[in-house]
C-alpha positions, 0 to 999 in steps of 0.5 A: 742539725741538718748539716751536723747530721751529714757531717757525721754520716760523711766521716763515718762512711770515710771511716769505714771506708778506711778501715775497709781498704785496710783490712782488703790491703791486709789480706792481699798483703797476707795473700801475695806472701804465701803465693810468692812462699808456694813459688819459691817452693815450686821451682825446683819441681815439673814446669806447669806448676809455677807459672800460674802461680807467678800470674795470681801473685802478680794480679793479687801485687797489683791491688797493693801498687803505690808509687809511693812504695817506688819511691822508697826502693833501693836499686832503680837502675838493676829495675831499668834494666829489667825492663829494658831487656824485655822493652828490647825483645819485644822490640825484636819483632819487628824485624821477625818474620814470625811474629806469632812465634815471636809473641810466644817467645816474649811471654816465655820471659814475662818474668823479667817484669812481672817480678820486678814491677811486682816486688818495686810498686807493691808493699814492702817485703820485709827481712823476714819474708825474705828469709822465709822465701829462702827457706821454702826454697830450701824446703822445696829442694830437698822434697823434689830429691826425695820425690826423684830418689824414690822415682828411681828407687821404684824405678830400679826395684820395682819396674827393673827398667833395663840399664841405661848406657850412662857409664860402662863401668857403673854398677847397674843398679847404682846408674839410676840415681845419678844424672838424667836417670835421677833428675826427672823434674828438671835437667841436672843442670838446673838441679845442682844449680837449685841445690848449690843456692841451697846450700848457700842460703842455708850459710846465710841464714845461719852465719848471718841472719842467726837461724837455728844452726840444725839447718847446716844438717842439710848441707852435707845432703845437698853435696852429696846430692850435687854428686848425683847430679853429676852435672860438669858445671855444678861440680865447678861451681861449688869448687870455685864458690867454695875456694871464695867463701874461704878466702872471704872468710879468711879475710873478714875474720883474720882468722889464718890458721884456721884458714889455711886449714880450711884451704888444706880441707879444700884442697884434699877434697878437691883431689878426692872429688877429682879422682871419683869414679863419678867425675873420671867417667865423665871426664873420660867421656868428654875427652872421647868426645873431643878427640873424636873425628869426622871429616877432620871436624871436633865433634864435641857437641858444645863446641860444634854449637858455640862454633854455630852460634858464633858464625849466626853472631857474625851475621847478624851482630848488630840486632840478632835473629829477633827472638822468633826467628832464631829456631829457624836461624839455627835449623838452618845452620845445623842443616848446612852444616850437617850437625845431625845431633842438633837436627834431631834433638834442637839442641839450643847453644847451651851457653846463655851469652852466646844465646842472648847474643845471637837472638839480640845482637849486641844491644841485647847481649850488653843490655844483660850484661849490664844487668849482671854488672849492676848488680854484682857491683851492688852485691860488693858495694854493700858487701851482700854475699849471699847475692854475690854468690847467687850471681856466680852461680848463675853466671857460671851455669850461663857459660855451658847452659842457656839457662833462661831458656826455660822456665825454671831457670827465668823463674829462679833467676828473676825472682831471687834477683829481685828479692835480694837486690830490688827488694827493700829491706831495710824498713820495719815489716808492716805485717807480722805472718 
């Protein structure tokens, strides 16, 4: 009796042990869900906001951790080289002669492994999930223009604020809701690039995953706000994905007339879009720039800081500046070579691969590279357009931004890599939400 009596104390307390891991799993399942919803929704807005959030998502993933969930993973080598990059940077300190800044810079990009030992050692996230991350993200966009289209309303009515020198032919009041008078949460480039993948997300999950097709209203929105933006790389990349998607759709449907009619649109749009008041200002305006002379020097900015970082390469090629030298590094050149703008604003390379390469060297620079390869061949291999595309935008706003020098654009980048490529997908969900 005795034993009988142990026996089923023994199974019920493994019972309820059981039924107590289940029901804590369930809650942190639920719980990393709608942290990881609040910080898609997030990005798009001011910087103090996200990064705790990414920290409570990951200390909430780590009760989930399995390697059995691993091992069920699809893209393990795109996971490597996650990590590896970060490995590297880390390993950068030891030839930095500021260690303190070093340690700094390495947490600036902790989100190059939290999101994807996050999303690979955790609880599948099923397609769902993943649709309803894209769709905050939407949400979270279009609020944070709202929130900036009243900022400058109130801005432009209410204070009267004098008027900023964007543009001599602009309409005084119009200047307000264009570029950095409009963008006050992020830079406009950051901003077109969050309403670009927008747009493209909304393609997807209408044309693919069969969404509610009101969510296409929101697509002339983000163009137009886009246009706000007037940022010169976000108007080239919806030029080009756009001419993509045509050609894509021409292809996989086999629909020509209708395709060529589409490239006809595409076409007088892009005429249309050239002559604007908006993109003639600004190209007018780089044009001055270039022309423009002092001691038989371009003083272009761009060019004067990829000039910079080019001869900051040469010199240290094979392992970089390490990541907390590199300000140091680059104030010194600007000093040399008397770049009074870069001085006075710390202007960074704006141009990510000059920037990865200056800070890393070429172990770094073909170690991201790798990154990008990997996955834009998985993005075709399987024929993923929405991560193609997610890709070229980002590799396009690489070449005249340092993208992943700031939190919103590590974030962005980071998370959404991991979602659409680390992520596995293809398992039922466990938990209906």
């Amino acid at each position: 009796m005795k034993y009988l009596y142990n026996y089923i104390f023994k199974k019920h307390h493994e019972i309820m042990q059981k039924i107590l891991n289940f029901h804590t799993s369930i809650k942190n399942e639920k719980l990393s869900y709608f942290l990881l919803i609040l910080i898609a929704f997030f990005i798009p807005f001011p910087r103090p906001i996200v990064p705790p959030l990414i920290i409570l998502w990951f200390l909430i993933s780590i009760f989930q951790f399995s390697y059995d969930n691993f091992t069920k993973k699809n893209h393990k080598i795109l996971f490597f080289a996650l990590i590896s990059y970060f490995l590297y940077a880390g390993i950068s300190i030891l030839w930095s002669s500021n260690p303190i800044n070093s340690s700094k810079e390495l947490i600036s990009i902790l989100s190059f492994i939290i999101f994807p030992i996050g999303f690979v050692f955790s609880s599948d996230f099923n397609n769902k999930t993943q649709k309803n991350t894209l769709k905050s993200f939407i949400i979270g966009t279009l609020i944070s223009f709202l929130i900036q289209f009243s900022i400058a309303t109130y801005h432009a009515f209410i204070l009267k604020a004098p008027f900023p020198i964007i543009c001599v032919h602009c309409n005084t009041l119009l200047s307000f809701y264009f570029y950095t008078e409009l963008s006050n949460f992020v830079h406009p480039s950051y901003a077109s690039m969050f309403n670009l993948f927008s747009i493209v997300s909304i393609l997807y999950l209408v044309l693919e995953e069969k969404e509610n097709k009101k969510w296409f209203i929101l697509v002339p929105f983000f163009l137009i706000t886009i246009y706000m933006y007037s940022s010169k790389a976000g108007f080239l990349t919806l030029l080009l994905l756009s001419f993509i998607y045509l050609i894509y759709f021409i292809i996989k449907e086999r629909k020509i007339k209708l395709g060529i009619l589409g490239l006809g649109l595409f076409f007088i749009f892009s005429i249309f879009f050239y002559r604007s008041e908006r993109v003639q200002m600004l190209l007018k305006e780089r044009k001055i720039n270039i022309s423009k002379s002092e001691n038989d020097h371009k003083t272009d900015n761009r060019i004067i800081l990829w000039q910079t970082h080019f001869e900051i390469i040469k010199e240290n090629f094979f392992f970089g500046t390490g990541i907390g030298d590199y300000n140091a590094e680059i104030i010194k050149k600007y000093e040399k070579n008397q770049f009074q703008d870069g001085l006075k604003n710390r202007l960074n390379a704006h141009n990510q691969y000059l920037y990865i390469f200056a800070i890393l060297g070429i172990i770094g620079f073909l170690i991201f590279i790798s990154i990008l390869g990997i996955s834009f061949y998985y993005s075709i291999s399987e024929k993923n357009l929405i991560g193609f595309a997610f890709l070229f935008i980002n590799s396009i706003n690489f070449l005249f931004e340092s993208m992943l020098e700031r939190q919103h654009g590590i974030s962005f980048f980071i998370l959404f890599l991991s979602i659409l490529f680390i992520n596995n997908k293809k398992e039922e969900p466990k938990l209906n939400y």
